[in-house]
BAFI-3210 file (N, C-alpha, C; in Angstrom, 3 decimals, decimal comma, padded with zeros to 6 digits):
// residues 273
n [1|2|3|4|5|6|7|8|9|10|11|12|13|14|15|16|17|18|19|20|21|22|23|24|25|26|27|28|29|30|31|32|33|34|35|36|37|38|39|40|41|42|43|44|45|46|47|48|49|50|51|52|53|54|55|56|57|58|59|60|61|62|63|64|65|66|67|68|69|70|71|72|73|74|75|76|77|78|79|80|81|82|83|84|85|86|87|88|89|90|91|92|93|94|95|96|97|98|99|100|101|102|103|104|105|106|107|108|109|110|111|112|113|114|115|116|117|118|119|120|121|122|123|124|125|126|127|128|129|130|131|132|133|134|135|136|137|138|139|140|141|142|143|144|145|146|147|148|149|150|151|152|153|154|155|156|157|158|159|160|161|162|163|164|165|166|167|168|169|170|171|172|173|174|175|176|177|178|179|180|181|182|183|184|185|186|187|188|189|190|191|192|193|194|195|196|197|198|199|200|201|202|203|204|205|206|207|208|209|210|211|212|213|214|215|216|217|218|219|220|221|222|223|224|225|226|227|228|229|230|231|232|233|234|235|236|237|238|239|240|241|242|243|244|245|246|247|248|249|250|251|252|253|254|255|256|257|258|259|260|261|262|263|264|265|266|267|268|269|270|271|272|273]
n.u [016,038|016,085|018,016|018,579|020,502|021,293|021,433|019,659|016,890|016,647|014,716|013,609|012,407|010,655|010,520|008,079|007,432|007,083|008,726|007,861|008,275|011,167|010,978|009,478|011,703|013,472|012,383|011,970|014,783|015,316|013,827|014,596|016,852|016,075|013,210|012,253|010,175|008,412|007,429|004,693|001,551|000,671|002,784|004,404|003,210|004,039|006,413|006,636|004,905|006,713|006,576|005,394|002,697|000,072|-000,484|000,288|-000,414|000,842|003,435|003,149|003,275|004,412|005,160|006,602|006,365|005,113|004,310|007,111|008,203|006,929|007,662|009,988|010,024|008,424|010,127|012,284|012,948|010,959|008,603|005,795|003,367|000,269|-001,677|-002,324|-000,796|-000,051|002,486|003,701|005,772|007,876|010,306|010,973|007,729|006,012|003,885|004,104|002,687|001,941|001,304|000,100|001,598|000,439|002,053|002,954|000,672|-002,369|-004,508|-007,422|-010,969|-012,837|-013,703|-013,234|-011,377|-009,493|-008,580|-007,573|-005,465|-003,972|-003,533|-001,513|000,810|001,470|002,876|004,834|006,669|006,892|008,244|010,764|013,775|014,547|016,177|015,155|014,739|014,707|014,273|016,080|015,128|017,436|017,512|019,428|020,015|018,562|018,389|018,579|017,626|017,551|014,965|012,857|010,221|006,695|005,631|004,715|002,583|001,412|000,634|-001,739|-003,295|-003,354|-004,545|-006,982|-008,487|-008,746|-010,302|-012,974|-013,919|-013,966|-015,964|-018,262|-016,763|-014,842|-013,034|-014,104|-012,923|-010,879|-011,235|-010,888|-008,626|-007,613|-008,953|-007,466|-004,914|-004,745|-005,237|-003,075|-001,195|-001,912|-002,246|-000,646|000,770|001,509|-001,242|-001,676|000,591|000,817|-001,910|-000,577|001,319|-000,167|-001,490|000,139|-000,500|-002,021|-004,687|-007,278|-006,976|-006,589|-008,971|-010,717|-009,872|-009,995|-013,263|-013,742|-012,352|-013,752|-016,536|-016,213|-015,340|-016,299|-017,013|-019,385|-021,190|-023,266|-022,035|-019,030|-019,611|-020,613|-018,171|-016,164|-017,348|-016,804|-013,934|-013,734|-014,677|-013,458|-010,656|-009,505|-007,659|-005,278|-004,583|-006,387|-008,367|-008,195|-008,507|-010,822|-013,833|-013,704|-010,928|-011,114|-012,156|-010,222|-009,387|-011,215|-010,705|-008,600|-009,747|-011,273|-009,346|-007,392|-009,372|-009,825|-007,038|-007,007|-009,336|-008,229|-005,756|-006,971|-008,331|-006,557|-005,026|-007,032|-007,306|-004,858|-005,295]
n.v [-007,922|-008,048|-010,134|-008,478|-007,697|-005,488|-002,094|-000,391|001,739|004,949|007,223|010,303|012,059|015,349|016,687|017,559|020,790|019,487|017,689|014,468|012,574|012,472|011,000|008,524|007,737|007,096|005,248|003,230|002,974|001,620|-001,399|-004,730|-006,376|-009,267|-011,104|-011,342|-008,639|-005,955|-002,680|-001,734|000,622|004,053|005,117|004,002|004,448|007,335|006,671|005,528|007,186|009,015|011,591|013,500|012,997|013,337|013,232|010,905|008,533|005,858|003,524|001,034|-002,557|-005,995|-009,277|-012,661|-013,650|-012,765|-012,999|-013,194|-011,024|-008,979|-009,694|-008,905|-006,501|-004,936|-005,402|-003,552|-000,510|001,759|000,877|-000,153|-002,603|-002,310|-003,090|-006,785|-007,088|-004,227|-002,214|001,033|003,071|005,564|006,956|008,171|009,064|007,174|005,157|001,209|-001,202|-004,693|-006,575|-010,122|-011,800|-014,495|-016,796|-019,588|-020,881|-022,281|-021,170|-019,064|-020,033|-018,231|-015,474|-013,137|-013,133|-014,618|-013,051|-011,083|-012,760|-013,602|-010,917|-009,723|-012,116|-011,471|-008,989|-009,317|-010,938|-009,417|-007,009|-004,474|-003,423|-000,373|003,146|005,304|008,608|011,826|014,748|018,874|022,093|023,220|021,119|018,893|015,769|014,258|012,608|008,610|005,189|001,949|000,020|-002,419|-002,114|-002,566|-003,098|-001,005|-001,893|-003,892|-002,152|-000,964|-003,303|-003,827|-001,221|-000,749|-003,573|-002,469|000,000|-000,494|-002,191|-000,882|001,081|000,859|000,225|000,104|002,146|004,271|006,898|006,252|006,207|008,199|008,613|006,111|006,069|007,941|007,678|005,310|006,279|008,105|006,711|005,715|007,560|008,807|006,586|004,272|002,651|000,000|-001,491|-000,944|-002,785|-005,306|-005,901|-006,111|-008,037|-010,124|-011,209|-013,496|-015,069|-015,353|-013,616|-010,858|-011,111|-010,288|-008,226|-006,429|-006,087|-005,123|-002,382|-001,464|-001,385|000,190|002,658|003,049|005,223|007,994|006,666|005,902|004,832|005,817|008,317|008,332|007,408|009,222|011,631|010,448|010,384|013,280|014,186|012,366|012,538|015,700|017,080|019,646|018,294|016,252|017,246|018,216|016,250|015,329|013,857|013,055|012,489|010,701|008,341|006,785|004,875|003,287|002,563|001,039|-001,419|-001,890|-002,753|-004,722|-006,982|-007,343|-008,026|-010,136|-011,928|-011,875|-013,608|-015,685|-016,787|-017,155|-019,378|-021,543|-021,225|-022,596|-025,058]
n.w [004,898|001,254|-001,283|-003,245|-006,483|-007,715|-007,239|-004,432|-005,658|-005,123|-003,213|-002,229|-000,008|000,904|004,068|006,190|008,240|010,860|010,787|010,366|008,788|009,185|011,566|011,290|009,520|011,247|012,949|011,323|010,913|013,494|013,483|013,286|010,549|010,707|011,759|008,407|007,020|005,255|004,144|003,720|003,280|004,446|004,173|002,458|-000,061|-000,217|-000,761|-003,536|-004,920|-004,699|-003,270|-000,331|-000,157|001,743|004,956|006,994|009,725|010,641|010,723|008,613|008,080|006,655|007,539|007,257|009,517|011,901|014,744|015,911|014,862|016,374|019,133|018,953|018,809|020,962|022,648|023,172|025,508|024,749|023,863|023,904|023,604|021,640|020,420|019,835|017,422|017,220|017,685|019,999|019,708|022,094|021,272|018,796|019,529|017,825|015,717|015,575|013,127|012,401|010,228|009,366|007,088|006,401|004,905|004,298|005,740|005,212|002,975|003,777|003,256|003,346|001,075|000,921|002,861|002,078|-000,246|000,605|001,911|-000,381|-001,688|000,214|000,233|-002,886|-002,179|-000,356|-002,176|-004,255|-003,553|-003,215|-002,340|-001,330|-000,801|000,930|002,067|003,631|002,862|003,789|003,074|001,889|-000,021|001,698|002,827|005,039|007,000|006,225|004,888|004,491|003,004|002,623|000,044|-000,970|-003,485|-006,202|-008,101|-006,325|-004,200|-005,346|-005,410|-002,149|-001,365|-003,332|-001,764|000,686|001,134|000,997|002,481|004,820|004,272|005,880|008,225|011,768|010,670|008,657|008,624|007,239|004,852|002,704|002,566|001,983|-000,802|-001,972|-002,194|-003,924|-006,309|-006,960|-007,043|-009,229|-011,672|-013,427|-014,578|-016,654|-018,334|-019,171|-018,902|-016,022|-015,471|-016,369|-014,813|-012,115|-012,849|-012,991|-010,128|-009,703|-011,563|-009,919|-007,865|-009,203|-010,762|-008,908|-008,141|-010,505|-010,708|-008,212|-008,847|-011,160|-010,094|-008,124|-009,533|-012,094|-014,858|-015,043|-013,189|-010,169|-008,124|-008,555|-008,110|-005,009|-003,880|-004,428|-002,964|-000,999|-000,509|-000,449|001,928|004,095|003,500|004,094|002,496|000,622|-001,514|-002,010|-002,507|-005,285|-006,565|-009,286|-010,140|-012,662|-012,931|-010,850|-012,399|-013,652|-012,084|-012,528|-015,846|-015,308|-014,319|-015,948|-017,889|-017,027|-016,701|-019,162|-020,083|-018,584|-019,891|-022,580|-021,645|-020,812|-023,634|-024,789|-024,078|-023,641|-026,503|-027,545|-027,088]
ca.u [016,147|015,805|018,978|018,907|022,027|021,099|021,384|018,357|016,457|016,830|013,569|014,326|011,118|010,500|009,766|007,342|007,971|007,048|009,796|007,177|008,705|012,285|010,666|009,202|012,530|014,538|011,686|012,107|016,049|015,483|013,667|015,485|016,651|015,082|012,406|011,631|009,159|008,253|006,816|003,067|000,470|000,311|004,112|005,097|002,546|004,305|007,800|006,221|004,605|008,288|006,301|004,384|000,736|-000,776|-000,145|000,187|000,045|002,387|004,314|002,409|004,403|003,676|005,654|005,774|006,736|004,420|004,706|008,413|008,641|006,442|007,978|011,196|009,641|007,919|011,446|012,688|012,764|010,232|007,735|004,247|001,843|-001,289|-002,658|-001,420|-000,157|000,487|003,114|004,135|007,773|007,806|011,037|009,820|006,242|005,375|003,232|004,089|001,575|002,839|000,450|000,787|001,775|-000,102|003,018|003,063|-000,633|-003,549|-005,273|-008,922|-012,260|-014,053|-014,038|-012,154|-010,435|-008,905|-007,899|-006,214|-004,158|-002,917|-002,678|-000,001|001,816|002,241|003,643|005,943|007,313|007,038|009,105|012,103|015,095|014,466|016,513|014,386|015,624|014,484|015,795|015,068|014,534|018,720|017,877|020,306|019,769|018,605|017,606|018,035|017,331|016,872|014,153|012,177|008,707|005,739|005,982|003,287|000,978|000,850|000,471|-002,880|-003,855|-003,804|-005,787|-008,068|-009,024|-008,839|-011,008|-014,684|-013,821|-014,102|-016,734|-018,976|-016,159|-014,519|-012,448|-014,682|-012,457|-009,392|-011,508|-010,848|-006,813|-007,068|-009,164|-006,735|-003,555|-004,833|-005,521|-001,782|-000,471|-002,706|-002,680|000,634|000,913|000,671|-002,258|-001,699|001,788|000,141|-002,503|-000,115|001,804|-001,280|-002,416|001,111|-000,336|-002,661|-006,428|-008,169|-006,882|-006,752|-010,215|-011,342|-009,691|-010,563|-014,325|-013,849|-012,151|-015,046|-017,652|-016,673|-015,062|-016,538|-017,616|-020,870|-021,970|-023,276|-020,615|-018,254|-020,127|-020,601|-017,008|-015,254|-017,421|-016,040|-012,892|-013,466|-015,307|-012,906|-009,344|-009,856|-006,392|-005,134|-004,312|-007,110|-009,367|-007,744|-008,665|-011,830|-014,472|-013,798|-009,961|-010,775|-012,517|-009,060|-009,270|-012,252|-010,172|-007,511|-010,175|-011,447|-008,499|-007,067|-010,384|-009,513|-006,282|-007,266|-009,658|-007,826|-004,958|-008,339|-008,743|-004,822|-004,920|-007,848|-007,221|-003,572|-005,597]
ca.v [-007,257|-008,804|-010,218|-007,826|-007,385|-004,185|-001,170|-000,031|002,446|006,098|008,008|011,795|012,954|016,499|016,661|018,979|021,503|018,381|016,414|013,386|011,533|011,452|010,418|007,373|006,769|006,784|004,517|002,020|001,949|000,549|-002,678|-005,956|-007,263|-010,637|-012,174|-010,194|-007,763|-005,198|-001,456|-000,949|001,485|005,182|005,737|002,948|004,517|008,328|006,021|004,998|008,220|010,411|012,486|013,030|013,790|013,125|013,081|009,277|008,055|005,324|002,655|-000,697|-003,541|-007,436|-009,924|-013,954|-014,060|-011,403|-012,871|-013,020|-009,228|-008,260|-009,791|-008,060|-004,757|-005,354|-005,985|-001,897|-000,345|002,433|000,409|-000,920|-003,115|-001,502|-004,936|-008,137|-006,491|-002,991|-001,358|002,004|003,809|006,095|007,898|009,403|008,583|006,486|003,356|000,402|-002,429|-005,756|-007,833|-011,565|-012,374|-015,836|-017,462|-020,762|-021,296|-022,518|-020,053|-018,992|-020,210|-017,042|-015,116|-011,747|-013,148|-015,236|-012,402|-010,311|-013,238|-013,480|-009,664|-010,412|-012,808|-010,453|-007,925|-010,228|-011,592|-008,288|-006,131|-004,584|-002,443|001,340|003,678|006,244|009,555|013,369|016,139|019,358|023,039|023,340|020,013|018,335|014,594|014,726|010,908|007,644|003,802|000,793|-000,441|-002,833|-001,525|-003,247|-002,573|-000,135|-003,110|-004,016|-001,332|-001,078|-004,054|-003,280|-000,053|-001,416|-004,116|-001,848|001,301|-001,020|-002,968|000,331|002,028|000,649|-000,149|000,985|003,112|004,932|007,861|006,002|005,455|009,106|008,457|004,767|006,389|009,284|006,817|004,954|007,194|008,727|005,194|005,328|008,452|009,229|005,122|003,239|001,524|-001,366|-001,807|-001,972|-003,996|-006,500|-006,111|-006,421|-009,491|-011,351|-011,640|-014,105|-014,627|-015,262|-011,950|-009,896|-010,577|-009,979|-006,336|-005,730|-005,795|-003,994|-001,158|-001,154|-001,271|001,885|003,904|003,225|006,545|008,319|005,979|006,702|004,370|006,414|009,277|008,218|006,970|010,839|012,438|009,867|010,785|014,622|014,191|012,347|013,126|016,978|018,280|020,151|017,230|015,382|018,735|018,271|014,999|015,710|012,862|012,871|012,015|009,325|007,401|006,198|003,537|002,302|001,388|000,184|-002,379|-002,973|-003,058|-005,774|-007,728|-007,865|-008,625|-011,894|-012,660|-012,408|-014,688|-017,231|-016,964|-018,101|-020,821|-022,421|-021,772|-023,218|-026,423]
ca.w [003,619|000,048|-002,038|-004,664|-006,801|-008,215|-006,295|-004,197|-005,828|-004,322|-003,134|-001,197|000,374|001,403|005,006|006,662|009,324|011,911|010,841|010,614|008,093|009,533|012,678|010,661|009,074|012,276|013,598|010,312|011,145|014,227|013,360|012,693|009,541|010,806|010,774|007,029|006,814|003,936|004,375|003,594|003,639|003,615|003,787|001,345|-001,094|-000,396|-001,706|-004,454|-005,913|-004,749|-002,393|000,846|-000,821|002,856|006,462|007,699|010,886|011,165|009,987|008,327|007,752|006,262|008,045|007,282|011,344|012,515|016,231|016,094|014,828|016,994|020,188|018,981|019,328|022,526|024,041|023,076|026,440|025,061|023,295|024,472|022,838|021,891|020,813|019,368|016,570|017,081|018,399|020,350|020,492|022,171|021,010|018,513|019,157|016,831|015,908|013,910|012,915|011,970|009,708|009,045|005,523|006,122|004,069|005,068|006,425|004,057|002,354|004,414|002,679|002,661|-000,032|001,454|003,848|000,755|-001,110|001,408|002,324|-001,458|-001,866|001,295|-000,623|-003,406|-001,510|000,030|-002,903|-004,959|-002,565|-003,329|-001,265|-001,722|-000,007|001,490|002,244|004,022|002,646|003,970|002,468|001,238|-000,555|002,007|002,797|007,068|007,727|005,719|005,528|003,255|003,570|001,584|-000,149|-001,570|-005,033|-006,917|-007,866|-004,769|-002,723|-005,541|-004,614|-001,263|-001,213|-003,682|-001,161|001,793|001,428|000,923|004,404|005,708|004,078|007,290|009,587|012,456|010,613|007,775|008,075|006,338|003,308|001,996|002,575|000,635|-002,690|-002,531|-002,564|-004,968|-007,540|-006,856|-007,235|-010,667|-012,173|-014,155|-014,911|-018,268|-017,195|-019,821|-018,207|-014,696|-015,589|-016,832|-013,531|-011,313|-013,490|-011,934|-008,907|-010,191|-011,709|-008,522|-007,048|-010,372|-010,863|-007,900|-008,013|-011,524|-010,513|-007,422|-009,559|-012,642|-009,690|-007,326|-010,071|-013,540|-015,141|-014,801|-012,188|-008,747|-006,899|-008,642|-007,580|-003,650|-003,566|-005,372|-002,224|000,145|-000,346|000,121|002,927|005,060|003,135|003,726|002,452|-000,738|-002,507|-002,464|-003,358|-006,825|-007,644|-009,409|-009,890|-013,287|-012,943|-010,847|-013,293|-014,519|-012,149|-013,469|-016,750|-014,342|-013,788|-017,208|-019,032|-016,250|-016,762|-020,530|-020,171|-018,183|-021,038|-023,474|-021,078|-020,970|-024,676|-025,936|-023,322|-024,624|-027,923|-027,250|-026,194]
c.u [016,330|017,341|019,671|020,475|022,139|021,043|020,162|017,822|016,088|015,275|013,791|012,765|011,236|010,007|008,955|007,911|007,917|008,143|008,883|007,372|009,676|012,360|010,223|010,555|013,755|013,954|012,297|013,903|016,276|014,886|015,127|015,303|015,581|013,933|012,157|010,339|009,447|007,260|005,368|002,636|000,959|002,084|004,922|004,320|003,620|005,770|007,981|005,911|005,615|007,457|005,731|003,038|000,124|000,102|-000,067|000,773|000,961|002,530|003,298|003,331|003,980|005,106|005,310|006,258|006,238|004,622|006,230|008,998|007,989|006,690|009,545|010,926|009,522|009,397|012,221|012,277|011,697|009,441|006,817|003,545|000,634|-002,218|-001,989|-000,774|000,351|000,977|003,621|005,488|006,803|008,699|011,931|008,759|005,796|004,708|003,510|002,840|002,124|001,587|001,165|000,379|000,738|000,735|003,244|001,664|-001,392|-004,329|-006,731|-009,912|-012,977|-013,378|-012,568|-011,296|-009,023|-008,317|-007,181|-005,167|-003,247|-002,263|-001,368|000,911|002,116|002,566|005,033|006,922|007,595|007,721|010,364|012,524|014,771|015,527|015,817|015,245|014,482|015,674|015,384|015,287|015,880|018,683|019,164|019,692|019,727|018,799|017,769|018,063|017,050|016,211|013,456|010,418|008,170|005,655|004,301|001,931|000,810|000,514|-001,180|-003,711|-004,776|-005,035|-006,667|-009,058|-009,749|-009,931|-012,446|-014,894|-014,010|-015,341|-017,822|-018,528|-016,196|-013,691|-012,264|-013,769|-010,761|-009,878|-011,155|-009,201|-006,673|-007,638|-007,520|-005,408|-003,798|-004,410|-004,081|-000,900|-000,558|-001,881|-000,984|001,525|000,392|-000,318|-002,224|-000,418|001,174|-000,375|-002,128|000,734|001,087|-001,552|-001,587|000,399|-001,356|-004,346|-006,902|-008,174|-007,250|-007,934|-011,118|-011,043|-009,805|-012,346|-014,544|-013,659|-013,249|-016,075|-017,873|-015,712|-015,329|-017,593|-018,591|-021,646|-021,967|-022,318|-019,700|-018,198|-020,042|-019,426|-015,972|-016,000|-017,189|-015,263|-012,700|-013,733|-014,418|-011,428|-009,619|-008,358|-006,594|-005,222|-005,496|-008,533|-009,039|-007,898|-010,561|-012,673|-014,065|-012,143|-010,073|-011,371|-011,096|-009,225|-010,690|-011,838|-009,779|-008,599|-010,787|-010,222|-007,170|-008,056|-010,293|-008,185|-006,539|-008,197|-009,190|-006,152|-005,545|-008,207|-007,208|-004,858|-005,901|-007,933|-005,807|-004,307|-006,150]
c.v [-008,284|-008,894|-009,688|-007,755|-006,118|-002,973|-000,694|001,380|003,639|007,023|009,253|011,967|014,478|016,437|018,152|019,620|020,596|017,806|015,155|012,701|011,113|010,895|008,759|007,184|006,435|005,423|002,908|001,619|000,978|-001,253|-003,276|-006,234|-008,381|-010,426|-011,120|-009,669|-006,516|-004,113|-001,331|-000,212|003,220|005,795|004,805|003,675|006,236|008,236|006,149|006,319|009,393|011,486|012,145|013,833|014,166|012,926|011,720|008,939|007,218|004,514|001,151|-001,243|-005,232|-007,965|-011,578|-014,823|-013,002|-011,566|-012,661|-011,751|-008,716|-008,158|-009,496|-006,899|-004,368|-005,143|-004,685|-001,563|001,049|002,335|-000,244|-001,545|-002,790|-002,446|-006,329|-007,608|-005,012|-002,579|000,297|002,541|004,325|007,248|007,756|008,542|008,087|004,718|002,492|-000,664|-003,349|-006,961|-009,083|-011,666|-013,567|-016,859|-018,712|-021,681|-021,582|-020,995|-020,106|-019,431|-018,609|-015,909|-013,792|-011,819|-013,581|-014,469|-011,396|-011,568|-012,970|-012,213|-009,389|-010,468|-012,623|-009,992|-008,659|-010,446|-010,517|-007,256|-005,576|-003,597|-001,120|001,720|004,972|007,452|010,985|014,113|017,472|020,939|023,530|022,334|018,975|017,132|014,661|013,254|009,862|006,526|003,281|000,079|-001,129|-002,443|-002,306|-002,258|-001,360|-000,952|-003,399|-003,644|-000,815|-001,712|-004,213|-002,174|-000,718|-002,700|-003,443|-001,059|000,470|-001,913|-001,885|001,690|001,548|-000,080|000,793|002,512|004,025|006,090|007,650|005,583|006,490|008,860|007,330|005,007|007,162|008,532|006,761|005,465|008,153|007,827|005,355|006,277|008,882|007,424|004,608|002,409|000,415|-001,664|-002,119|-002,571|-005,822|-007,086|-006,483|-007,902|-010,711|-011,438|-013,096|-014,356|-014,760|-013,859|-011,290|-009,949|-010,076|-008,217|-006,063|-005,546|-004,937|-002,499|-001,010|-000,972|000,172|003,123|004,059|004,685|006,355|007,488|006,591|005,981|005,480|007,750|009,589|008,394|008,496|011,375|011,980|010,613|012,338|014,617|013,783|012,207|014,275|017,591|018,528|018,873|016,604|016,071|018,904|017,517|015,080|014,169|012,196|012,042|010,453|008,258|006,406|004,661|002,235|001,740|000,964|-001,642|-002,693|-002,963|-004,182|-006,963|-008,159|-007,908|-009,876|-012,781|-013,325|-013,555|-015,798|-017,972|-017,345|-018,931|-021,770|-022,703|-022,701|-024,899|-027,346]
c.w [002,501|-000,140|-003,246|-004,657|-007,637|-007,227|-006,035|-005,250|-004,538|-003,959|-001,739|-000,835|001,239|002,466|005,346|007,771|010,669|011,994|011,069|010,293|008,369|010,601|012,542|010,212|010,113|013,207|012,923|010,832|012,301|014,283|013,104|011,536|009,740|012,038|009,328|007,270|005,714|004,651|003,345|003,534|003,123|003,763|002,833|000,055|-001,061|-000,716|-002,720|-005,670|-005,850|-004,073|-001,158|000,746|000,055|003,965|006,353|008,988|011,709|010,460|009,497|008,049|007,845|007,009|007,579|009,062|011,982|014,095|016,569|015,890|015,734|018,723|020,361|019,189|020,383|023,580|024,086|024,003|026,066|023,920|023,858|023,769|022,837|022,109|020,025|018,301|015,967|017,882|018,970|020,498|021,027|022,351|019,722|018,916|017,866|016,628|014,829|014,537|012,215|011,564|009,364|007,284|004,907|005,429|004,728|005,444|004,808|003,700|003,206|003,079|002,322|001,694|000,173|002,141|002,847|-000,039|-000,471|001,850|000,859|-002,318|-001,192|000,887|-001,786|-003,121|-001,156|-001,197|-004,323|-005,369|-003,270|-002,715|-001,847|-000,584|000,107|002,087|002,604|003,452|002,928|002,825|001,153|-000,191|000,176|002,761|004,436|007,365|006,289|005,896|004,364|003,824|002,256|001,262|-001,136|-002,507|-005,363|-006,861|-006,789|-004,058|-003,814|-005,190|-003,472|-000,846|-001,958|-002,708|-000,119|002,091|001,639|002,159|005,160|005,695|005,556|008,196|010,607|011,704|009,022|007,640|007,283|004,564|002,348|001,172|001,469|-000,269|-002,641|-003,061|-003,808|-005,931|-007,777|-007,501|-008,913|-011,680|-013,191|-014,932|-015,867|-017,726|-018,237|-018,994|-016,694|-014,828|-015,758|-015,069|-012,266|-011,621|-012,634|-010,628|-008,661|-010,396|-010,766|-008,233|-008,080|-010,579|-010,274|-007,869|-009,087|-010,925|-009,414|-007,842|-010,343|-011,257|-008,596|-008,344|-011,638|-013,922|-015,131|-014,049|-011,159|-007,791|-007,145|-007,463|-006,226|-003,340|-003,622|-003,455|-001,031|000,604|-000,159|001,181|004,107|004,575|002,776|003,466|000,778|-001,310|-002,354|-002,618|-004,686|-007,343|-007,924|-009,936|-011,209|-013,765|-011,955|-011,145|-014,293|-013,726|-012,294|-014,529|-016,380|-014,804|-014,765|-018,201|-017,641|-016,044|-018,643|-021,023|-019,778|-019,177|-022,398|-023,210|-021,720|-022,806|-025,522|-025,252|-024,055|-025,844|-028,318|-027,489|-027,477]
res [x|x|x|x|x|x|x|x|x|x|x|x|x|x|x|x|x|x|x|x|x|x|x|x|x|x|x|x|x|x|x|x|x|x|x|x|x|x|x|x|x|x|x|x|x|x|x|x|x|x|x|x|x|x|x|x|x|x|x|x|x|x|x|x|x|x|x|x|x|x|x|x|x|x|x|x|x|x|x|x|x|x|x|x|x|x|x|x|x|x|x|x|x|x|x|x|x|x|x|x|x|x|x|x|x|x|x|x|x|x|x|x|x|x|x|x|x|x|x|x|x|x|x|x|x|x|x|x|x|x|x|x|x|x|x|x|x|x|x|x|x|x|x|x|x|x|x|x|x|x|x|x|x|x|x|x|x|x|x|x|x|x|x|x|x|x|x|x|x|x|x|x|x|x|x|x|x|x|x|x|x|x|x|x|x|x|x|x|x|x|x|x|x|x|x|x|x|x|x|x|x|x|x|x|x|x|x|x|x|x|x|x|x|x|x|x|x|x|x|x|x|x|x|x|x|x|x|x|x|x|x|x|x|x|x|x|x|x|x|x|x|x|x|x|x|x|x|x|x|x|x|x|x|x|x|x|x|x|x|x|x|x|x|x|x|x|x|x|x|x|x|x|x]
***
């Protein structure tokens, strides 16, 4: 867990009749403080926006000791390794996944590989202590945990990288789930205030996800277009039957008004000079 000296920030989520979420947060108390790791993906994003928009399958989590968390798990008498980096409880049933941060290692050459490591190492360094919380129909508090979560920008970041690795992967049907985040992440957010917050993670990355945003969600285009019937197609719930094509053109400014923030960065530096 992080050093904050401020008190975690409080987040209650409504569970469903499954109990799925306090099954995830009974899961999260059992990790180890050490080696550090930070909460990801589609239950770090249902932190973030104060609800549970979507189902999610299990736990993600960045690590800068991914083998060392992961051979702490392994050693829980009802956990299995699925594969080098994903794990099984199995009381509750549930799966975590334990990515490597890369913190420490050289940065990769290619291009994508390059910018998911340094989306990573924002997250990492982004993070901060939430306390997570079920509450159920009384409003009474069932399950909680502090846990550290990859901040908003980051968890944009993230999805923004994520969903276009997948449009002809193995696993095309998570591309509906990472627009729908997104755009949850987005949608009620000063987007000059994020933009500025996105921009910290630095120009390499920021530009790289400003053009990804302007290129699958800038209005009246057909990416937009493809991308809006993605996401119905394989995120079939209420919530993501309400996000209409035309709302998620927001993060198309996302991505030009984070492309002209970095210009006009470019343009006081040089004129500085």
């Amino acid at each position: 867990m992080s050093g904050d000296q401020t008190p975690p920030e409080i987040v209650l989520l409504r569970d469903g009749e499954s109990g799925r979420i306090a099954e995830y947060i009974r899961t999260l108390r059992r990790l180890p403080v050490a080696p550090r790791w930070i909460l990801v993906g589609g239950l770090a994003v249902n932190v973030r926006v104060g609800r549970a928009h979507r189902a999610t399958n299990d736990i993600d989590t960045v690590s800068p000791d991914q083998d060392g968390l992961v051979k702490i798990l392994v050693s829980f008498d009802d956990a299995d390794a699925i594969s080098a980096a994903k794990i099984q409880f199995h009381d509750p049933k549930v799966e975590v996944d334990v990515m490597d941060s890369t913190d420490g290692h050289e940065l990769p050459l290619a291009e994508r590989d390059r910018v998911f490591a340094l989306a990573r190492r924002f997250a990492m360094r982004s993070a901060l202590t939430v306390t997570i919380g079920t509450v159920d129909d009384e409003g009474c508090i069932t399950e909680r945990v502090d846990v550290e979560v990859a901040s908003r920008p980051a968890l944009v970041i993230l999805k923004t990288l994520s969903f276009p690795e997948r449009i002809d992967g193995n696993y095309r049907y998570k591309v509906g789930s990472d627009v729908q985040d997104l755009y949850r992440l987005v949608e009620r957010e000063d987007i000059d205030v994020l933009a500025a917050a996105i921009a910290e993670c630095g120009p390499e990355l920021a530009t790289f996800i400003a053009g990804e945003l302007r290129h699958y969600f800038a209005a009246g285009t057909s990416d937009l277009r493809y991308t809006h019937t993605r996401m119905r197609s394989f995120a079939r719930n209420a919530d993501s039957l309400a996000i209409t094509e035309d709302a998620l053109s927001i993060l198309g400014v996302l991505g030009e008004t984070i492309e002209e923030l970095l210009e006009a960065r470019a343009r006081g530096i040089h004129g500085s000079g």
